[in-house]
C-alpha positions as CSV (number, residue, x, y, z in Angstrom):
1,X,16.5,-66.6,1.6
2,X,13.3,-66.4,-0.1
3,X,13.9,-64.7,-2.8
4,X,17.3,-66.3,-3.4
5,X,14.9,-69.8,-3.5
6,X,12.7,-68.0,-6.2
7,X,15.8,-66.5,-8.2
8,X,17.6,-69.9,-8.2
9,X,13.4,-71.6,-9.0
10,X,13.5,-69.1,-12.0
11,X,16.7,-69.9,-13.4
12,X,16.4,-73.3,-13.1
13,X,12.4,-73.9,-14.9
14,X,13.1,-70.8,-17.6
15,X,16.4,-73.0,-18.9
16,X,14.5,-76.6,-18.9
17,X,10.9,-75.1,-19.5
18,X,11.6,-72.5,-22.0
19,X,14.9,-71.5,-22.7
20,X,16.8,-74.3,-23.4
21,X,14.2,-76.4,-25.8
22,X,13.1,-72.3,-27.3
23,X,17.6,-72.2,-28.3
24,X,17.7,-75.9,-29.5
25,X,15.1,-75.2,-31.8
26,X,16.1,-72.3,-33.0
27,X,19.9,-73.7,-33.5
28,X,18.2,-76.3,-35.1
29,X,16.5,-74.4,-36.8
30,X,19.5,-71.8,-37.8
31,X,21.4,-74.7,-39.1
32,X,19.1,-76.3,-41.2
33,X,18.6,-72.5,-42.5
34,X,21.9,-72.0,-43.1
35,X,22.2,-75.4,-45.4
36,X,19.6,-74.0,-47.1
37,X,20.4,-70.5,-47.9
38,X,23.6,-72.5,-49.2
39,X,22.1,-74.0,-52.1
40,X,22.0,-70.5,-53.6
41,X,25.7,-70.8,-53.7
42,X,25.8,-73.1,-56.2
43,X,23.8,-70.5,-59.0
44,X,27.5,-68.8,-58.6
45,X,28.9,-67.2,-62.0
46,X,31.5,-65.9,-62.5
47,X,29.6,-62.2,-62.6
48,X,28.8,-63.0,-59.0
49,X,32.5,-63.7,-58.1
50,X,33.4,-60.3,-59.8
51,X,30.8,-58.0,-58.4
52,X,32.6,-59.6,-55.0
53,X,35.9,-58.6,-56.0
54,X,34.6,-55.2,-57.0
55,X,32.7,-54.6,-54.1
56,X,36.2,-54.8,-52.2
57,X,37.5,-52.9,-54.3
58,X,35.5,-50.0,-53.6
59,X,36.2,-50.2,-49.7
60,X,39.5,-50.4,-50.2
61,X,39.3,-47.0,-52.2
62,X,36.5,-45.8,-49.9
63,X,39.5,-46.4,-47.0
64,X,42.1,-44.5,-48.9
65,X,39.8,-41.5,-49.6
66,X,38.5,-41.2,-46.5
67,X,42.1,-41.3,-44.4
68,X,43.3,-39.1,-47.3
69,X,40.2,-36.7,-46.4
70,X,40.8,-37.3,-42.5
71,X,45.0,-35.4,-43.9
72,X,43.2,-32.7,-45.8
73,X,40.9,-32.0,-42.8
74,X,44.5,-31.6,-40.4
75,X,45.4,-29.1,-43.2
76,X,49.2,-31.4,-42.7
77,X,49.5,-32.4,-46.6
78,X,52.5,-30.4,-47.1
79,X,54.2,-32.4,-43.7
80,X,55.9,-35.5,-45.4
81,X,55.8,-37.1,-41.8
82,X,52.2,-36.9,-41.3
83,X,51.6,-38.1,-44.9
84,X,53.6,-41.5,-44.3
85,X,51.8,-42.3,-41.3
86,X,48.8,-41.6,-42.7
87,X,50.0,-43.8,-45.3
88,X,51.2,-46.6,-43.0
89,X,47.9,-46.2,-41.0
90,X,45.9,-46.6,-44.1
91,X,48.1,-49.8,-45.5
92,X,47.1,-51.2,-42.0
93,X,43.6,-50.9,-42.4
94,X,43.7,-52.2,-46.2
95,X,45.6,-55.8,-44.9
96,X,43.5,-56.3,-41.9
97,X,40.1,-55.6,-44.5
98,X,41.6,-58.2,-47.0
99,X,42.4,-61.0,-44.3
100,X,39.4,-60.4,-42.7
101,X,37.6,-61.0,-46.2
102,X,39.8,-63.5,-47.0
103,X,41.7,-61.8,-49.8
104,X,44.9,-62.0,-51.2
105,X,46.4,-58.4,-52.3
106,X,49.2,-56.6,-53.2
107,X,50.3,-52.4,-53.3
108,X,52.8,-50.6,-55.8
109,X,53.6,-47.1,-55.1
110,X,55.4,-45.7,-58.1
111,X,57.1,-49.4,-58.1
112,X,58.0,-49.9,-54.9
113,X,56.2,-52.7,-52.9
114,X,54.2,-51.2,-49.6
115,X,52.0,-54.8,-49.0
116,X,52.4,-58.0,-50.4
117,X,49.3,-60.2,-48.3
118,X,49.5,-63.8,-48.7
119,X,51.2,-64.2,-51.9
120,X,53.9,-66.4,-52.1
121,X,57.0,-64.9,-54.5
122,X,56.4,-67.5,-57.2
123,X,52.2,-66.4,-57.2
124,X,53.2,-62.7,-57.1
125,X,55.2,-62.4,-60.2
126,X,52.3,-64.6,-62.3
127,X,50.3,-61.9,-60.5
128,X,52.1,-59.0,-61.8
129,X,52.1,-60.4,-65.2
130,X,48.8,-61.2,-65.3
131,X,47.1,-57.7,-63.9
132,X,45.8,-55.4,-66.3
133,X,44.3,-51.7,-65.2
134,X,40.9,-52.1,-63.9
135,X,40.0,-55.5,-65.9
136,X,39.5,-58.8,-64.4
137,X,41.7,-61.4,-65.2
138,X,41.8,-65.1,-64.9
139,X,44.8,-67.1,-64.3
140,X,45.3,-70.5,-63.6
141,X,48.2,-71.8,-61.0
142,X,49.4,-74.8,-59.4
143,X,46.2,-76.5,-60.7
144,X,43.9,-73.3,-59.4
145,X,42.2,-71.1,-60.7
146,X,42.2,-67.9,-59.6
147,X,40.3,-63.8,-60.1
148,X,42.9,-61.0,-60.3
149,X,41.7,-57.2,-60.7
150,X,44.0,-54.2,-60.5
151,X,42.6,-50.9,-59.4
152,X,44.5,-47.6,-58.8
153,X,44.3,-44.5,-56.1
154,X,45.3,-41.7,-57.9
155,X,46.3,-39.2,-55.2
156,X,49.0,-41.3,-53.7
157,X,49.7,-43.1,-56.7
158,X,49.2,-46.2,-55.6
159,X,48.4,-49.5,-57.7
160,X,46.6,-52.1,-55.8
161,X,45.8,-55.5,-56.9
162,X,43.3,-57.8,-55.9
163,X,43.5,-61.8,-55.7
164,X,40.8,-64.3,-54.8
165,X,40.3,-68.1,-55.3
166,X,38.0,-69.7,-57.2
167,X,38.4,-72.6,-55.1
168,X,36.8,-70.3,-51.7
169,X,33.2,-71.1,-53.6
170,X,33.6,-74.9,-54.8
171,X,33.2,-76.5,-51.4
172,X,29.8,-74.8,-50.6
173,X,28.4,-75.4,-53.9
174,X,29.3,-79.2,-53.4
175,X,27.7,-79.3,-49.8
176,X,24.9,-77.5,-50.5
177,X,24.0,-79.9,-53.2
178,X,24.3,-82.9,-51.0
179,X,22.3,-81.1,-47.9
180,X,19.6,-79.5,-50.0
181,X,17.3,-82.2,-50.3
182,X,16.9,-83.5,-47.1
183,X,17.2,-79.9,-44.9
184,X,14.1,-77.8,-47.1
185,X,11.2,-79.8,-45.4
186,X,12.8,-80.1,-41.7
187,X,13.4,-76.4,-42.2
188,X,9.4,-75.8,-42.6
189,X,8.5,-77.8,-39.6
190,X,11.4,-76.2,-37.3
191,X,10.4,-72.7,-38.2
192,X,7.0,-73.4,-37.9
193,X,7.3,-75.2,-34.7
194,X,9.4,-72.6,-33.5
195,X,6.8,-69.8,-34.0
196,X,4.3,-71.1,-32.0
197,X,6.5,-72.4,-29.5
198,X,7.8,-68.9,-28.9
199,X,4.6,-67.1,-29.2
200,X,3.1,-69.1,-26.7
201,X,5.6,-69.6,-23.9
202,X,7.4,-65.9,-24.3
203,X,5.7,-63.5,-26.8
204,X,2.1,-63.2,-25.3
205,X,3.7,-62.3,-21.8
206,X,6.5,-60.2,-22.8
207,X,4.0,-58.5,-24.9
208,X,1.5,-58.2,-22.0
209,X,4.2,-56.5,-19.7
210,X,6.0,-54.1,-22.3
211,X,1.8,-52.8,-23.2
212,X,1.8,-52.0,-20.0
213,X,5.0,-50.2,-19.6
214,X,4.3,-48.6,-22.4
215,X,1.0,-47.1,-21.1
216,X,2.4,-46.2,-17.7
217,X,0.7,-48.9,-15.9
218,X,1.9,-51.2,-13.4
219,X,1.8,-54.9,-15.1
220,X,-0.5,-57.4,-13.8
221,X,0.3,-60.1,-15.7
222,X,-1.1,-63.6,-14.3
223,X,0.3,-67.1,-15.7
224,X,3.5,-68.5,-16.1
225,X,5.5,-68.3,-12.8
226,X,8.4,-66.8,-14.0
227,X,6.9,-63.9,-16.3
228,X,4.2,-63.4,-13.2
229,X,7.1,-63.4,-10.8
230,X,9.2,-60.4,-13.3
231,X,5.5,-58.7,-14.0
232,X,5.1,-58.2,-9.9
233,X,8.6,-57.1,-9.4
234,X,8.5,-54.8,-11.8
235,X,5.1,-53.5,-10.1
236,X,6.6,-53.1,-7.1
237,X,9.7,-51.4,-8.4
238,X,7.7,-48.7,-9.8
239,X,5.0,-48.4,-6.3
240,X,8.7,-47.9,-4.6
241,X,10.3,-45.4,-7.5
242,X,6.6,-43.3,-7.7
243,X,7.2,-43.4,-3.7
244,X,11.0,-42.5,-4.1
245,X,10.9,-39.1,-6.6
246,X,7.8,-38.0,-4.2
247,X,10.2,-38.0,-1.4
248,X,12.8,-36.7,-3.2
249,X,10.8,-33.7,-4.7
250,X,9.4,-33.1,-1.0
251,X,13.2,-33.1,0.3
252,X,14.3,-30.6,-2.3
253,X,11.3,-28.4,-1.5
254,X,12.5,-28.0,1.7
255,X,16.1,-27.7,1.3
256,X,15.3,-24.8,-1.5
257,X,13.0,-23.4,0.8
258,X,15.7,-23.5,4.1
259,X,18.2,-21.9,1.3
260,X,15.8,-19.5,0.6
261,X,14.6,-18.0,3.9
262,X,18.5,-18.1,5.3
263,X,19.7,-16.4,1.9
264,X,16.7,-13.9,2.3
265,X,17.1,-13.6,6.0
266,X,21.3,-13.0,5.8
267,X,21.1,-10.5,3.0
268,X,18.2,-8.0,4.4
269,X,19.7,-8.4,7.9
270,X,23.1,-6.9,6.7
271,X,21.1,-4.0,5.0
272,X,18.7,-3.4,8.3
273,X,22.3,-3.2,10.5
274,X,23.3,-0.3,7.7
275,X,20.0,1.3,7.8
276,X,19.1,0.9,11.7
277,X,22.7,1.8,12.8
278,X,23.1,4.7,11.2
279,X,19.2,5.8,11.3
280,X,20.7,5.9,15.3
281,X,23.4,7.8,15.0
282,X,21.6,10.0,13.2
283,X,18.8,10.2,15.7
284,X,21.3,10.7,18.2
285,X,23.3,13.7,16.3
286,X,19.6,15.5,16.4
287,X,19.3,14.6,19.9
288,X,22.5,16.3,21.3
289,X,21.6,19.3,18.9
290,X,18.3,20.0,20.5
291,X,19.0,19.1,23.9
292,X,22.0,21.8,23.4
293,X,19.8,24.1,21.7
294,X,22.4,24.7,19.4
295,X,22.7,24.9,15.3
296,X,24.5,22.1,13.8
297,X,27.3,23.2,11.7
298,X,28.9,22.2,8.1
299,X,30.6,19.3,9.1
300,X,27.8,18.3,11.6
301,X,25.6,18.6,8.5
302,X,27.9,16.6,6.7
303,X,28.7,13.8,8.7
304,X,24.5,13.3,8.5
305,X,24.3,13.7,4.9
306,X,27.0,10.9,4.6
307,X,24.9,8.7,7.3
308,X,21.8,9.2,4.8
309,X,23.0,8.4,1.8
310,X,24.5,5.3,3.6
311,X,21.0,4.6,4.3
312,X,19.8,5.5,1.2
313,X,22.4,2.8,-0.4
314,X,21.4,-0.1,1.9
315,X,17.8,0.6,0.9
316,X,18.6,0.5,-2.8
317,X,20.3,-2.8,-1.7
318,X,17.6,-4.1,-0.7
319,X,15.2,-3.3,-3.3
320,X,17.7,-4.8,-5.8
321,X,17.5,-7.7,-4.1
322,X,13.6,-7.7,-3.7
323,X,13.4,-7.7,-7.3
324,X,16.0,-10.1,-8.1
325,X,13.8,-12.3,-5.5
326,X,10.6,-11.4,-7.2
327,X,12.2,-12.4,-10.5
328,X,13.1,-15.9,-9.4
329,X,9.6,-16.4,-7.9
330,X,7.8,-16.7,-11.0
331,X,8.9,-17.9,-14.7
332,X,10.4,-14.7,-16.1
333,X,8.9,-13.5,-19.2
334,X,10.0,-11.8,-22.3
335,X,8.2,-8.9,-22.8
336,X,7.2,-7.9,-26.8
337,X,8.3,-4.6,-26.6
338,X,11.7,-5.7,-25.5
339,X,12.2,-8.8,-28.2
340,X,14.1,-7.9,-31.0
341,X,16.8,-8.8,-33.7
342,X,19.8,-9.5,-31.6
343,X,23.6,-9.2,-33.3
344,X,25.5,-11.5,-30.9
345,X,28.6,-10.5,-32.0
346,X,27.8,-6.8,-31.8
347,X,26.8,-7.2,-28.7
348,X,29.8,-9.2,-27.2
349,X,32.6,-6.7,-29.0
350,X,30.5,-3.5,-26.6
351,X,30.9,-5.9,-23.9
352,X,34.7,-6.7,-24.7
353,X,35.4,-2.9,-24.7
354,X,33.2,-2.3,-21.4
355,X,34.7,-4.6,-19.3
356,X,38.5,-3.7,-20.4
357,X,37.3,-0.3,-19.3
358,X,36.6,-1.6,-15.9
359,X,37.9,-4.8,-14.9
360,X,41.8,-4.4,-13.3
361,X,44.1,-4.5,-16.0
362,X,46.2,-7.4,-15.2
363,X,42.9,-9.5,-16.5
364,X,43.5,-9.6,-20.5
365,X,39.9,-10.2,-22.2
366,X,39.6,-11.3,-25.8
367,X,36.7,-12.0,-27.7
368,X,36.7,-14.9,-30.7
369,X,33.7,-14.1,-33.0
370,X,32.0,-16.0,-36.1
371,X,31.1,-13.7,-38.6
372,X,28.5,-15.7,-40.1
373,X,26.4,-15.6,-37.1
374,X,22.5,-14.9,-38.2
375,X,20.5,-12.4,-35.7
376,X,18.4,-14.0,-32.7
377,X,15.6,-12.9,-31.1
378,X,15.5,-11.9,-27.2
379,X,15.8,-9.3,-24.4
380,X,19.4,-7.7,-25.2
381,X,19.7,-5.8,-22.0
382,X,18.6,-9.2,-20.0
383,X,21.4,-10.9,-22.2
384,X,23.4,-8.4,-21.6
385,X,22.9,-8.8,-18.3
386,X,23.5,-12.1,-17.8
387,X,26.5,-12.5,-19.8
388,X,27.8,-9.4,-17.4
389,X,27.0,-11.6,-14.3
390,X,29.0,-14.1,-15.7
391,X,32.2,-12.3,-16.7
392,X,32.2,-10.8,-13.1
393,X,31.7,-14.2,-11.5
394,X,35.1,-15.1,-13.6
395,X,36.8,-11.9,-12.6
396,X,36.4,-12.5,-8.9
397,X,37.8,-15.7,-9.6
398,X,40.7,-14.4,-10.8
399,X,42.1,-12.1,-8.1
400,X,45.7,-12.1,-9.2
401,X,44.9,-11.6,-12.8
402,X,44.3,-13.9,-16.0
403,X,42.4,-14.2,-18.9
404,X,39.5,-13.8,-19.8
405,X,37.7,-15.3,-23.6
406,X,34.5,-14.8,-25.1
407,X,34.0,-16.7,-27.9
408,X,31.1,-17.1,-30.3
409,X,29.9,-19.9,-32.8
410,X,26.7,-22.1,-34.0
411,X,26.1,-25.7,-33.3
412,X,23.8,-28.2,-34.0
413,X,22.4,-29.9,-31.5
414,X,21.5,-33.9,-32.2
415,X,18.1,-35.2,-30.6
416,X,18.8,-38.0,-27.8
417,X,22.5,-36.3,-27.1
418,X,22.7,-37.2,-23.6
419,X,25.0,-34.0,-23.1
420,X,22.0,-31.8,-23.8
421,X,18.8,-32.9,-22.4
422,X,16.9,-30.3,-21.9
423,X,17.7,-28.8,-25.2
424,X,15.2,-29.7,-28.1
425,X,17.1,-30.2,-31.6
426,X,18.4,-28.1,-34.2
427,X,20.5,-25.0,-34.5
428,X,22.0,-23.0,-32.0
429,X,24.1,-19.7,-31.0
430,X,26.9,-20.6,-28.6
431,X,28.4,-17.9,-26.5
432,X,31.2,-19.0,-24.7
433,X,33.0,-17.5,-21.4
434,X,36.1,-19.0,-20.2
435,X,38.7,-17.9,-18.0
436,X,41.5,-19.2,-16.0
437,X,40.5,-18.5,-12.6
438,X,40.7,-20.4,-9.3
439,X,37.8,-23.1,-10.7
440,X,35.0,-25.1,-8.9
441,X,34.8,-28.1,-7.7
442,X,31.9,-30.9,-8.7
443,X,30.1,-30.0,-5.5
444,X,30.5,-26.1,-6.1
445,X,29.5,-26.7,-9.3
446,X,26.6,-28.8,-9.0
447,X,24.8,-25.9,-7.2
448,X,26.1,-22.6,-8.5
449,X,22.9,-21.7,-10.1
450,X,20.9,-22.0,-7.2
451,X,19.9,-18.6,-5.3
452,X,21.5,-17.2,-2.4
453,X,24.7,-20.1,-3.2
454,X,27.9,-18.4,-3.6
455,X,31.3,-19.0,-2.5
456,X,31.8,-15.3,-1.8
457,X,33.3,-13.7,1.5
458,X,30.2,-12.3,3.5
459,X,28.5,-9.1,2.1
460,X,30.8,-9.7,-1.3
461,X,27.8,-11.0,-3.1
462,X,24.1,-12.0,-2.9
463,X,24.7,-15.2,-4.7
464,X,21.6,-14.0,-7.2
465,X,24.1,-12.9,-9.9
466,X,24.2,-17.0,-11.7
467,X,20.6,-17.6,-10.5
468,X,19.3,-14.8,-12.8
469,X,21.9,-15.6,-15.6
470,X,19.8,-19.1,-15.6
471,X,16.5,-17.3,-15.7
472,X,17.2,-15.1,-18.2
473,X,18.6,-17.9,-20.5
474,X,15.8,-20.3,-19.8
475,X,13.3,-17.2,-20.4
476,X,15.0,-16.9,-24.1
477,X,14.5,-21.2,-24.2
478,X,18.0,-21.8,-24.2
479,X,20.1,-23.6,-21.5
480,X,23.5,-22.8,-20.0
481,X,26.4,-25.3,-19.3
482,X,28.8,-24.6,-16.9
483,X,32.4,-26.8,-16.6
484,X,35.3,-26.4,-14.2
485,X,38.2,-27.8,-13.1
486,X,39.9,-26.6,-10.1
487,X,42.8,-24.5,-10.3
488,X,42.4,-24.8,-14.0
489,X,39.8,-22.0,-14.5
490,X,35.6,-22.3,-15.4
491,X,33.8,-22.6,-18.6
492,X,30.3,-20.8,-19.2
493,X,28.3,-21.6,-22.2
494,X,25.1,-20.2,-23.6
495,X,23.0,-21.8,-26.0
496,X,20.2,-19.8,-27.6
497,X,18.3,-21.3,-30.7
498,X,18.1,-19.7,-34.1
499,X,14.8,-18.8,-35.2
């Protein structure tokens, strides 16, 4: 209840106190201006009235070139269809620009009539008669005058005419003569009283509070109730937001750290059964050899070899996985010896033959490559790597077949584009994996690139392999965006920047 008295106390003193008399003076104050700036109407020539007409002139031939541009860029200006809607599109535009400019015009396209706006059929035939190719004219009917100029659009063949009233700039030459004199001196003691009004009751405060801000200080403004009131709740909004992303980032610690140790725990624990169980049965084989004082035979000798290499396996395993861990601990590095000139598209055409080499052959992989890529700099067996992970990621999503695309191109990324935040501007290489597997959904996706996550049957995958395409990306300072759509198949991109 208290802070509904205060919100309803705000309202009501800010529109009495400051508000309402701050907007009638500056209404006031916008009237009186606009009386004034007025008066200027009445230095009109008739040079003024045609560098109006030609000024709408040129948008209406800036609308026709760029819709015709917009058809060249659809590469359809051989489909008579597309050309007349474009056409019809582009006539639309042209009559909404003249009514909102309050112009009269008319279109002839090798003498047929495509618009005819606001002409009457006695005015448009004195039009016609009057219009000469890109010349003003002046004609005079039913006691007004009036400015006709005819342009053309050469690629369509169109003939446009223009038609304005002189009689649109009489009446504000006429009030602005009458209002002139007694408007200029209220106009200097509004403004002036307006200024200082504002500057007092709203300037120094909001300027007080945005400093602030600006600084990363809480404000402590002191003074007029309503700004003091805003300055503390802003204060407390930030004590309660510093207190909010603390908790957050404390929440997340532990949640990466439970994902962690279960990840770490799961994964070496299937290994240590491989490597304990058969270690046993190993022991035991040796057991029942000596206890029978007997020599173990071929297969005997087999059958142990087989448990060791088993062993052997799991321990590999595990060392993988160590150093995939060890990896993810700490920022991974490019090392100089392994930077060099990178062909992108080199490198995705060995890919596109490996992996048709290997993956089941009901998954068709094609690769779409600009051949005006330039050469990057990075790690090629850690892109390799990681563009590897990725592929077999898609493949296991596509158990009964598919297809899978790589595609590559450059881009230009646009500071402030909220689709790329963590990407600074400029150029970019895109590699692009898509394929039309099973698909994610926005929960799936939202943590596929954390470690040990994976959607994988048990002991089908670590759920490393998108973690350490992540590192390896942000190691050469690009990002990675992934998209999916259940049922509908996942989208990988990789953005690394151009030196």
């Amino acid at each position: 209840m208290k802070d509904l008295r205060d919100l309803r106390h705000i309202t009501h003193s800010l529109a009495f106190r400051i508000i309402a008399p701050a907007i009638s003076l500056i209404l006031a104050t916008g009237l009186l201006f606009y009386i004034f700036v007025l008066r200027y109407v009445s230095d009109f020539t008739e040079q003024h009235i045609k560098d109006s007409i030609t000024g709408i002139s040129r948008e209406i031939y800036n609308i026709c070139d760029r819709n015709l541009n917009e058809l060249l860029k659809t590469g359809l200006t051989d489909d008579e269809k597309a050309i007349r809607i474009k056409k019809v599109l582009t006539i639309s535009m042209i009559e909404n620009f003249l009514q909102r400019n309050k112009f009269k015009g008319i279109i002839y396209e090798k003498g047929n009539e495509l618009l005819v706006c606001c002409i009457s059929p006695k005015l448009l035939k004195a039009v016609i008669k009057n219009a000469r190719d890109n010349t003003f004219a002046v004609m005079e009917y039913d006691g007004t005058k009036h400015y006709i100029y005819q342009m053309h659009f050469e690629p369509w063949d169109w003939r446009i005419i223009l038609l304005k009233d002189a009689a649109d700039y009489s009446a504000l030459v006429k009030k602005v003569r009458l209002s002139y004199a007694s408007t200029s001196l209220s106009l200097a003691i509004a403004g002036l009283l307006t200024l200082l009004y504002l500057k007092k009751s709203i300037k120094y405060p909001v300027n007080k509070i945005i400093s602030s801000l600006k600084a990363g200080n809480q404000p402590e403004y002191k003074g007029i109730y309503e700004f003091e009131f805003l300055s503390n709740s802003i204060a407390e909004m930030m004590t309660e937001r510093q207190r909010f992303i603390k908790q957050v980032i404390e929440e997340q610690k532990l949640k990466g750290i439970s994902i962690l140790a279960s990840g770490v725990a799961h994964n070496f624990n299937n290994m240590l059964v491989g490597v304990l169980g058969y270690a046993s049965l190993i022991s035991m084989k040796l057991e029942d050899a000596k206890r029978g004082n007997k020599t173990l035979q071929g297969e005997e000798i087999d059958e142990l070899l087989k448990f060791t290499r088993i062993i052997e396996s799991s321990a590999q395993k595990a060392s993988g996985l160590a150093r995939d861990l060890a990896g993810l601990s700490k920022k991974r590095v490019l090392e100089k010896g392994s930077v060099m000139p990178i062909d992108v598209n080199k490198l995705i055409a060995e890919l596109q033959r490996l992996l048709s080499n290997t993956f089941p052959k009901n998954i068709e992989i094609t690769a779409k490559m600009n051949n005006s890529l330039p050469a990057i700099k990075g790690d090629i067996i850690q892109l390799e790597q990681a563009i590897l992970n990725i592929a077999i990621n898609s493949k296991d999503a596509m158990p009964n077949g598919g297809r899978l695309t790589m595609e590559t191109f450059v881009t230009d990324i646009v500071k402030g584009d909220s689709k790329y935040p963590y990407l600074k501007a400029g150029k970019y290489i895109a590699i692009q994996i898509s394929d039309t597997g099973t698909g994610m959904d926005e929960d799936t996706l939202s943590h596929i690139f954390e470690p040990f996550f994976t959607t994988k049957p048990v002991d089908k995958g670590t759920g490393l392999g998108l973690a350490t395409v992540y590192s390896i990306i942000k190691a050469h300072r690009g990002y990675v965006i992934a998209e999916s759509i259940p049922n509908k198949g996942s989208i990988f991109t990789i953005y690394l920047p151009i030196e």
